[in-house]
BATI-763535 format. One record per residue (C-alpha): residue number from 1; x, y, z. Coordinates in Angstrom, 3 decimals, decimal comma, padded with zeros to 6 digits. Example, Ala and Ser with C-alpha at 12.3 -4.5 7.8 and 13.67 -1.06 7.14 Angstrom:
<pts>
<1 <012,300 -004,500 007,800>>
<2 <013,670 -001,060 007,140>>
</pts>
This chain:
<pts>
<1 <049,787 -008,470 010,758>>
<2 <049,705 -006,905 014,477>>
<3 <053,151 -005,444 013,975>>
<4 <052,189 -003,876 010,698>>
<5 <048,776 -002,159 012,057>>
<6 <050,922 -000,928 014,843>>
<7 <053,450 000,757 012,711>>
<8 <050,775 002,132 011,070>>
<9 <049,383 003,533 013,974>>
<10 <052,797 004,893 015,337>>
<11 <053,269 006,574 011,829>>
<12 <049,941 008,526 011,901>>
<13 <050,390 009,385 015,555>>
<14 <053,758 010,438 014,811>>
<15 <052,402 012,363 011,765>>
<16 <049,799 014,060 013,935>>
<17 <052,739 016,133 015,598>>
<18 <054,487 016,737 012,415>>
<19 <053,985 020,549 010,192>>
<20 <053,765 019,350 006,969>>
<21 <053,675 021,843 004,684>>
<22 <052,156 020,364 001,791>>
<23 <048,102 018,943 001,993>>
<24 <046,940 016,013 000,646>>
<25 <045,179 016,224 -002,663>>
<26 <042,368 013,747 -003,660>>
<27 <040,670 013,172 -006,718>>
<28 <037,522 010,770 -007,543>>
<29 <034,273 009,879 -009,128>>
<30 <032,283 010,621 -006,177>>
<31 <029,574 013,436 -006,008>>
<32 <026,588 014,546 -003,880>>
<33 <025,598 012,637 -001,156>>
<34 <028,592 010,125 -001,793>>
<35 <031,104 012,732 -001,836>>
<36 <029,636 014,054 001,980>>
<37 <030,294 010,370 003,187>>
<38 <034,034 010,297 002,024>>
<39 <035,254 013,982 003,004>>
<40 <033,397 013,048 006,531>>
<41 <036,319 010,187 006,106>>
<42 <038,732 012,548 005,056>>
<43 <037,781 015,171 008,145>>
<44 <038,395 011,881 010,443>>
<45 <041,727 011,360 008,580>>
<46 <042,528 014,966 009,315>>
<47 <042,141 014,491 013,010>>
<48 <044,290 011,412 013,331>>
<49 <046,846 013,096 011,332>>
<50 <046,694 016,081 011,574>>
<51 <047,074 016,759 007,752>>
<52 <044,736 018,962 005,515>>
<53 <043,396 017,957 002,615>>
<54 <041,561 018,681 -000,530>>
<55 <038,961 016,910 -002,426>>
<56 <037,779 016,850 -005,879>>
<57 <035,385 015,031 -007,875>>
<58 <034,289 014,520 -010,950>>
<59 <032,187 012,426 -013,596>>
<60 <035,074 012,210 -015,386>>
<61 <037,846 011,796 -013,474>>
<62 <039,021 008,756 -015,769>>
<63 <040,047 011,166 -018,260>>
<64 <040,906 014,027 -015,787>>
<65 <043,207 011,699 -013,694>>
<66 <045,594 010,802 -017,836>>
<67 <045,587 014,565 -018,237>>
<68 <046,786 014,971 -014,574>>
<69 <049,604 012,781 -015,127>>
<70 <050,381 014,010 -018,406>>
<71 <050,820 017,806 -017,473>>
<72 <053,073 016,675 -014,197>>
<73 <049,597 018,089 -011,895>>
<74 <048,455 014,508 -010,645>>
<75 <046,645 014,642 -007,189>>
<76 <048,531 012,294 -004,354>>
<77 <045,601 010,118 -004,088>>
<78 <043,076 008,615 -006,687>>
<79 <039,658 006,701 -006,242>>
<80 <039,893 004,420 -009,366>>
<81 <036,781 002,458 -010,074>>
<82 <038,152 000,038 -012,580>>
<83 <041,551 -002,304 -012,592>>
<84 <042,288 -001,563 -016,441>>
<85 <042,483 002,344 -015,795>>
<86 <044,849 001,510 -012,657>>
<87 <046,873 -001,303 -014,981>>
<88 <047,280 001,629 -017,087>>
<89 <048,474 004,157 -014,856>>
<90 <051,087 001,301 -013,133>>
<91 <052,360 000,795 -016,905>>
<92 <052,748 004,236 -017,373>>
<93 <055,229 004,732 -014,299>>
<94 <052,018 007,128 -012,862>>
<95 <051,912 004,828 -009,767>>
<96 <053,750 004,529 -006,706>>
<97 <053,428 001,336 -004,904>>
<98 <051,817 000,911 -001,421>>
<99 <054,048 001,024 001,563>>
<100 <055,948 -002,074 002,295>>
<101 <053,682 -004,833 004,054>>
<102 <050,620 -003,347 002,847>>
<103 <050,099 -006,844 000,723>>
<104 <050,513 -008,841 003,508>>
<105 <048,042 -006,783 005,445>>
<106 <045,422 -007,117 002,980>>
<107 <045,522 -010,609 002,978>>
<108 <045,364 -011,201 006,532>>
<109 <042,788 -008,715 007,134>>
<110 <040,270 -008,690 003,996>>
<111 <038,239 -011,559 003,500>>
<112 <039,056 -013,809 000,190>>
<113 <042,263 -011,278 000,860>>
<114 <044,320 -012,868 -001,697>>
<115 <041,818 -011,671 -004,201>>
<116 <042,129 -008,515 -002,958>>
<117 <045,579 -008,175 -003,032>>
<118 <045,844 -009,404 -006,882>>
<119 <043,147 -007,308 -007,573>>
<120 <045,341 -004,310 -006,620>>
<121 <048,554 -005,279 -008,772>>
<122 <050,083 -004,518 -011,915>>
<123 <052,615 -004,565 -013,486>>
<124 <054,978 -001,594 -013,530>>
<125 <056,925 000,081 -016,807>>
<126 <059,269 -002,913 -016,634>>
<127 <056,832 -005,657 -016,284>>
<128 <057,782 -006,064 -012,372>>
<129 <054,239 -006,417 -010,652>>
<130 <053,433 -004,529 -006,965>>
<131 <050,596 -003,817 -005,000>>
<132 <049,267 -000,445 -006,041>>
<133 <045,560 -000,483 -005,318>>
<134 <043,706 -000,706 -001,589>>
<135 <040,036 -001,095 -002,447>>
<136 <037,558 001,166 -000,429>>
<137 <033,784 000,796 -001,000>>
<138 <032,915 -002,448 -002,296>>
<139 <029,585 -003,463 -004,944>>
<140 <028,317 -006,316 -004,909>>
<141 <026,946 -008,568 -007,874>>
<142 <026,399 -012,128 -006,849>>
<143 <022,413 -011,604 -005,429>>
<144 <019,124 -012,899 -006,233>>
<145 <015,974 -010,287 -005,626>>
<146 <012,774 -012,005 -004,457>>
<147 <009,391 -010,942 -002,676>>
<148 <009,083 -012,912 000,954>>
<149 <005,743 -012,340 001,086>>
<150 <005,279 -014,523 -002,327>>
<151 <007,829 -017,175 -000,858>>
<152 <005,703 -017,455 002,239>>
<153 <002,429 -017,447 -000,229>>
<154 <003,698 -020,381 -002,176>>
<155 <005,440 -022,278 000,560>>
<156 <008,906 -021,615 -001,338>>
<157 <012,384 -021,812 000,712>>
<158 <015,999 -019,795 -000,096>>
<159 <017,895 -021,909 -002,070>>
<160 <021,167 -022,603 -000,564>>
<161 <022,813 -024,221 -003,262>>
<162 <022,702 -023,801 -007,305>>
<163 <021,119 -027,217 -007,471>>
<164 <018,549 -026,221 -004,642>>
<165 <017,948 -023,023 -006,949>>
<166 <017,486 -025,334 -010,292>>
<167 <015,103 -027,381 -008,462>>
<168 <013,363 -024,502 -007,295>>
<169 <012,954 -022,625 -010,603>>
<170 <011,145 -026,533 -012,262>>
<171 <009,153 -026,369 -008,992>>
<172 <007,892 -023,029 -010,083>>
<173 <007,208 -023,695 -013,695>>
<174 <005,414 -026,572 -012,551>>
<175 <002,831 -024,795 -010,326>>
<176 <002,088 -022,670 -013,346>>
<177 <004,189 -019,638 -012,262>>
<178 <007,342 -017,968 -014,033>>
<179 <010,503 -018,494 -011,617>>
<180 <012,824 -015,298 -013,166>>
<181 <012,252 -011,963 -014,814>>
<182 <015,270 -011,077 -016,574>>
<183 <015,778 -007,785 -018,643>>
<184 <018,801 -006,942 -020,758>>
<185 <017,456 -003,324 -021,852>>
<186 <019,665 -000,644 -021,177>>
<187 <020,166 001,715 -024,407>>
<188 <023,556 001,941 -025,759>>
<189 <024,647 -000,240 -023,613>>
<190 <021,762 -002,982 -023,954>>
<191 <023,314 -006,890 -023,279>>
<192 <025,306 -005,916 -020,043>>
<193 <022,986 -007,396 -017,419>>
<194 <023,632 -010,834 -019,030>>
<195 <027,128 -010,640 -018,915>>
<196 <027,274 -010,130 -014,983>>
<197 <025,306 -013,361 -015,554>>
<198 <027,867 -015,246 -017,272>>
<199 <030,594 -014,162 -015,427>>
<200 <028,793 -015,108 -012,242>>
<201 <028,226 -018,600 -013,518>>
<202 <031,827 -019,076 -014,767>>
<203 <033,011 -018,449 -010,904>>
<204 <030,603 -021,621 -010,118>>
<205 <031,683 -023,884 -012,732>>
<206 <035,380 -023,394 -012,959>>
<207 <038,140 -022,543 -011,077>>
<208 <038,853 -018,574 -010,830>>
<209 <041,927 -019,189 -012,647>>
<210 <040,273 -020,079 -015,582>>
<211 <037,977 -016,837 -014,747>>
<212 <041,418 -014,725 -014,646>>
<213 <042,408 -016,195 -017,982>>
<214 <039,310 -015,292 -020,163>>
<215 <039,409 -011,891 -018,666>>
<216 <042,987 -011,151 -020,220>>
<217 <042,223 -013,355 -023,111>>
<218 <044,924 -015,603 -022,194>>
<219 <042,014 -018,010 -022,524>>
<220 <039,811 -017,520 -025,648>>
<221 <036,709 -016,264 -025,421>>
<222 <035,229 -019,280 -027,641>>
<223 <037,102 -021,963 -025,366>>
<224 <034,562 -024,911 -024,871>>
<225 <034,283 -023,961 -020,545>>
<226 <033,451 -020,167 -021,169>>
<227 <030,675 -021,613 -024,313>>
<228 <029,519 -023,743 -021,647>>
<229 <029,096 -020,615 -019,223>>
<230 <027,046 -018,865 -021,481>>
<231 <025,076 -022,126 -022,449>>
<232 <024,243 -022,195 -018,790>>
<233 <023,073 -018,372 -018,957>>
<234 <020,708 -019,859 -021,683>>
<235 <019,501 -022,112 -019,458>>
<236 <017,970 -019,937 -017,611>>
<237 <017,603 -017,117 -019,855>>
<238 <016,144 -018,495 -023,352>>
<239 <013,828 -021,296 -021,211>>
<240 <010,440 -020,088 -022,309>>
<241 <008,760 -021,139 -018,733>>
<242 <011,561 -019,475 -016,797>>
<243 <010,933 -015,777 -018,123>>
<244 <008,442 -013,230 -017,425>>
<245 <007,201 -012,390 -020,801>>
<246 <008,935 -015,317 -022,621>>
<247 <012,608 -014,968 -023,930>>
<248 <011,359 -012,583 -026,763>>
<249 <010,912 -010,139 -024,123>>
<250 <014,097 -010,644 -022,301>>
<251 <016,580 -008,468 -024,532>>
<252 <013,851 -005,539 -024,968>>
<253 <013,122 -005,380 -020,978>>
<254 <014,865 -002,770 -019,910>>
<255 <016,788 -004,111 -016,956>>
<256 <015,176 -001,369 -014,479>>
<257 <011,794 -002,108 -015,203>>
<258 <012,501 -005,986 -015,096>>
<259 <012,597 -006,180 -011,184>>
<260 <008,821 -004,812 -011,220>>
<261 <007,319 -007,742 -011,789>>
<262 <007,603 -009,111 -008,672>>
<263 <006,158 -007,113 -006,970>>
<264 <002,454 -007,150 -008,946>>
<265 <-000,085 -008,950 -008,063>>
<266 <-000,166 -011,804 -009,121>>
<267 <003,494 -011,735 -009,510>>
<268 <005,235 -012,102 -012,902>>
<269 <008,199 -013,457 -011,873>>
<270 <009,767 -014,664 -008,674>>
<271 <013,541 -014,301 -009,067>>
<272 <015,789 -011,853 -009,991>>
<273 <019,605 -012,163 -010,374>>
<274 <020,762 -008,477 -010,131>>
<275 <023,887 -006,270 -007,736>>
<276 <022,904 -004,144 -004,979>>
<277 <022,013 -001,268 -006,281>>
<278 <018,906 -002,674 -007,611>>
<279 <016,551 -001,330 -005,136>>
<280 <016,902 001,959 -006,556>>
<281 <014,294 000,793 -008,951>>
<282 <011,877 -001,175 -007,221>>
<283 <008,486 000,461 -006,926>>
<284 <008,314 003,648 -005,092>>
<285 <008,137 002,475 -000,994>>
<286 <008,980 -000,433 -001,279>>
<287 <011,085 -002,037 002,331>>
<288 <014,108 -003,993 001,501>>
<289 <014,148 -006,362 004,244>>
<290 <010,081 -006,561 004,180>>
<291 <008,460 -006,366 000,683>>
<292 <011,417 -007,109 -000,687>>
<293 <015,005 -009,012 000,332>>
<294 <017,656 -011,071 -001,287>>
<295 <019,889 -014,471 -000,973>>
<296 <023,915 -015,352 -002,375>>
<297 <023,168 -016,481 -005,944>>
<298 <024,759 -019,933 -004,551>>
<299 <027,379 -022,095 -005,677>>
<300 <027,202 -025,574 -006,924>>
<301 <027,326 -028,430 -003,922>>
<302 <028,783 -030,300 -006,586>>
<303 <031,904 -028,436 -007,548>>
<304 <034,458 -027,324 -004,520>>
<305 <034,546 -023,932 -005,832>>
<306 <033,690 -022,717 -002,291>>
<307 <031,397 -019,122 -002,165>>
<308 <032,908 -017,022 -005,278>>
<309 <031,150 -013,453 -005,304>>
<310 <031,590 -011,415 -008,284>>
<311 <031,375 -007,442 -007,916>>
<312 <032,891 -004,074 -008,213>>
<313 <034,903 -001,453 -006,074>>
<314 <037,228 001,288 -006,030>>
<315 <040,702 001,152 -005,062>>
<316 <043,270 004,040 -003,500>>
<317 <046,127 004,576 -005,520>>
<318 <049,022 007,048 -005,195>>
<319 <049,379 009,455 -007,919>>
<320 <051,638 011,473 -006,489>>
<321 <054,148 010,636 -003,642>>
<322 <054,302 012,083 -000,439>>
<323 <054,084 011,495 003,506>>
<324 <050,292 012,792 003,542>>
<325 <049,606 010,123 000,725>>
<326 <051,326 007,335 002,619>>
<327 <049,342 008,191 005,725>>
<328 <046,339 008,102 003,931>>
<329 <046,885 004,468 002,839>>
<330 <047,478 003,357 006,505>>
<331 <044,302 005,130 007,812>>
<332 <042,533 003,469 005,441>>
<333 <043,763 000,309 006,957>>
<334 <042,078 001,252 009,827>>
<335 <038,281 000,159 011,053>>
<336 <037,554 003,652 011,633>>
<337 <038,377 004,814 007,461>>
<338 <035,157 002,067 006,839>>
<339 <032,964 002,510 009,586>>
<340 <032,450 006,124 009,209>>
<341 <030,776 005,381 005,679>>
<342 <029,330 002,211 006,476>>
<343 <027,451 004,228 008,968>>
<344 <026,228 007,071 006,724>>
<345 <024,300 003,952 004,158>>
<346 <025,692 002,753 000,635>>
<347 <029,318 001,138 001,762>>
<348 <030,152 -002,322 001,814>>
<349 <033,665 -003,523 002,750>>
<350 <035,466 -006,724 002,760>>
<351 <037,727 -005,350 005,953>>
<352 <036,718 -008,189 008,791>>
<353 <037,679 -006,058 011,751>>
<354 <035,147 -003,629 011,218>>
<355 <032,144 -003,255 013,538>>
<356 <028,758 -004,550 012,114>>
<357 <026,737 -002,988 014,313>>
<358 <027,817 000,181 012,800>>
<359 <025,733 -000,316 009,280>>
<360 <022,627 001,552 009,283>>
<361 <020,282 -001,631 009,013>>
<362 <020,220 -005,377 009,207>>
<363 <019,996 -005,790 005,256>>
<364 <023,240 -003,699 004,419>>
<365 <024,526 -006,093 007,090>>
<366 <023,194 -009,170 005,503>>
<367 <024,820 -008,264 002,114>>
<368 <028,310 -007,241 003,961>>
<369 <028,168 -010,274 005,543>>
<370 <028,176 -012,199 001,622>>
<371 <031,368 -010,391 001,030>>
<372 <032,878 -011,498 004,328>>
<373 <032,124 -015,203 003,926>>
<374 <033,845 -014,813 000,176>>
<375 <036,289 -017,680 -000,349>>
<376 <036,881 -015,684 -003,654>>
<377 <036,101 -012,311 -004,965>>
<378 <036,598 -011,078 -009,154>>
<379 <036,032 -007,311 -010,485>>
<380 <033,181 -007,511 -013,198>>
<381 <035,181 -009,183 -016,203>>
<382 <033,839 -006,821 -018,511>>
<383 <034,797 -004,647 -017,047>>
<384 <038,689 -005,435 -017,477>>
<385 <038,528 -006,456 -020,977>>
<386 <039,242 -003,579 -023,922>>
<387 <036,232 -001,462 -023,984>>
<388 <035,623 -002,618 -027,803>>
<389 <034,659 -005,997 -026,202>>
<390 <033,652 -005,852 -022,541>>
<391 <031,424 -002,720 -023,209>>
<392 <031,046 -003,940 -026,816>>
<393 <030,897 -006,816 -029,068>>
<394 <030,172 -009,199 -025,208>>
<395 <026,970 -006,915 -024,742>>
<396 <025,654 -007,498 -028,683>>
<397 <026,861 -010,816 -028,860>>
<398 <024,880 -011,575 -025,794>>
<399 <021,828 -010,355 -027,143>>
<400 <021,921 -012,175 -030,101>>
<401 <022,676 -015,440 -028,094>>
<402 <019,438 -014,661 -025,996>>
<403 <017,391 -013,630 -028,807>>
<404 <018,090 -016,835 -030,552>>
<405 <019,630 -014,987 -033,650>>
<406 <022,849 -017,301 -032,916>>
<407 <024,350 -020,269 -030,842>>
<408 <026,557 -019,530 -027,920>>
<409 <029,432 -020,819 -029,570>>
<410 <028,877 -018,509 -032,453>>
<411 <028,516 -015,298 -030,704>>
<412 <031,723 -016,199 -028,628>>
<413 <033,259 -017,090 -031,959>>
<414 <032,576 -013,474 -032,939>>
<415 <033,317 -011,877 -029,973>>
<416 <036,781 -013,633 -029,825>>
<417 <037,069 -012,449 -032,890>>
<418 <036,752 -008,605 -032,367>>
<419 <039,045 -009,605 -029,576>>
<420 <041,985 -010,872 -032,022>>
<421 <041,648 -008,077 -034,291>>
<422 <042,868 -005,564 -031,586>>
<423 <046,026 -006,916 -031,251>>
</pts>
């Protein structure tokens, strides 16, 4: 590890004194505000190594980034938000791997790093896997929502474990109040807020091989432990007592106006499973870390699953060769390349050598600080299935499982099914 982050340093110090010609040339999703934090990363890249660079972004960059590659124009660096875009690109030959060692690096120095590193591989035009993808800016899923005020109001203590949470939810319902507000509403794309659910629970119950498995379908969507998954969605989700508004109301909520309720008075709900970006929607002023905060949707202390978090990201990839791009990768390796975001709000990281003190405020810390204590970490699982099912027939077929309209094995029956007939 040491003498790979001292290479790394020698090679950008060495680059520093080097005329390069040639810039490098970024392309990503980011915009606004977000695209200020990463070119004041890029401007600190600059300094270290003296390179230039250019940035552009776009809402569309996962089709600008195929016709890129296809007219021989690709940038040296993309920001890819999603492993099946980056699987695609590897397969292509559009990829160059990471410098040697890189793997190595990112399992010694990312927490759950082997995650991480399997995260970033794929399998090239001959089927030979490498590393290809260094995540940067991390989202994270696994997170209950809750008022502290009503905690302290109802004597009510953070569940530590999923058995502790169970408990707590019955403990609710029996003091006449509704433990979870749950909404699934989101137009087109209505049923994807209980699939972050299921996947979630799947971590907890089974090893994340078996999680790995349903994502590629080498597993079936109908096998009897993913149908037990979804059963224990149900469990919580289409339990009458346990939802704000009853289950009828779950699927029509939409899933921004769902958090609300906990915050009227008396409160609807008491619980709500959603990723960090939540807050967004939460009644205008209201204080994360006052009127509002969160816990780790916990694991069960009956399984040895350890403290599986399920969430997003972006990962660096090189698109197009070159000293600059190689740099790149290594100062992202540094503390420095996360810091300077973390600092600026909206960046989590799972690097462990980075400086806490540097996020803007104890609750961005708090949440970091779930990444860092990951034993495991998995990319949203729709998310890495065909579109046609993870942003499809999973969605519906949840619906219609919460709704009632069918059983959980029949909706995975039929959403197995849609998966079959694309190959």
């Amino acid at each position: 590890m040491k003498s790979h982050l001292m290479a790394g340093i020698a090679c950008l110090a060495m680059s520093a004194g080097a005329a390069h010609a040639e810039q490098l040339t970024v392309l990503g999703g980011w915009l606004g505000e977000d695209q200020k934090s990463l070119e004041a990363m890029l401007d600190a890249y600059s300094k270290a190594t003296g390179h230039a660079y250019s940035y552009v972004g776009s809402d569309s960059m996962e089709q600008q980034i195929i016709i890129d590659v296809e007219a021989g124009s690709a940038p040296n660096i993309t920001f890819v938000p999603q492993p099946g875009l980056a699987a695609d690109l590897a397969k292509r030959g559009a990829l160059t791997p990471l410098p040697e060692g890189t793997a190595d690096w990112v399992k010694d120095n990312y927490a759950a790093g082997q995650s991480w590193a399997d995260l970033g591989s794929f399998p090239d035009q001959t089927g030979q896997k490498h590393l290809y993808g260094l995540f940067y800016r991390v989202d994270l899923k696994s997170l209950v929502w809750y008022s502290p005020e009503n905690f302290e109001d109802a004597g009510y203590e953070v569940p530590t474990t999923m058995e502790e949470l169970k408990a707590l939810s019955d403990k609710m319902v029996a003091d006449g109040k509704t433990p979870w507000c749950i909404g699934l509403g989101s137009g087109a794309a209505t049923g994807w807020p209980a699939t972050d659910w299921v996947e979630d629970l799947l971590l907890r119950m089974q090893p994340p091989e078996v999680y790995d498995g349903w994502v590629s379908n080498k597993i079936p969507f109908n096998d009897p432990r993913i149908v037990a998954a979804i059963e224990e969605y149900g469990s919580f989700a289409r339990n009458e007592k346990y939802v704000s508004g009853g289950v009828g109301a779950v699927s029509s909520t939409d899933f921004r106006d769902s958090p609300k309720s906990l915050f009227t008075s008396p409160p609807q709900c008491y619980m709500h499973r959603q990723a960090s970006f939540i807050p967004t929607f939460f009644p205008e002023g209201t204080k994360v870390g006052v009127d509002a905060d969160f816990f780790y949707f916990p694991s069960y202390a009956s399984k040895d699953l350890g403290s599986p978090v399920l969430g997003a990201g972006t990962m660096a990839v090189i698109t197009k060769d070159s000293p600059e791009a190689r740099d790149f990768i290594k100062f992202l390796e540094t503390p420095e390349a996360h810091e300077i975001w973390m600092a600026r709000g909206g960046f989590l990281t799972p690097l462990k050598s980075v400086d806490k003190a540097k996020f803007p405020n104890d609750e961005v810390r708090k949440m970091n600080d779930i990444l860092l204590n990951a034993t495991t970490f998995r990319f949203d699982g729709s998310d890495q299935m065909p579109g046609a099912v993870g942003a499809g027939t999973f969605w519906t077929g949840m619906v219609d499982y919460t709704s009632g309209a069918k059983t959980a094995e029949q909706a995975a029956d039929e959403i197995q099914a849609s998966w079959k007939n694309l190959k």
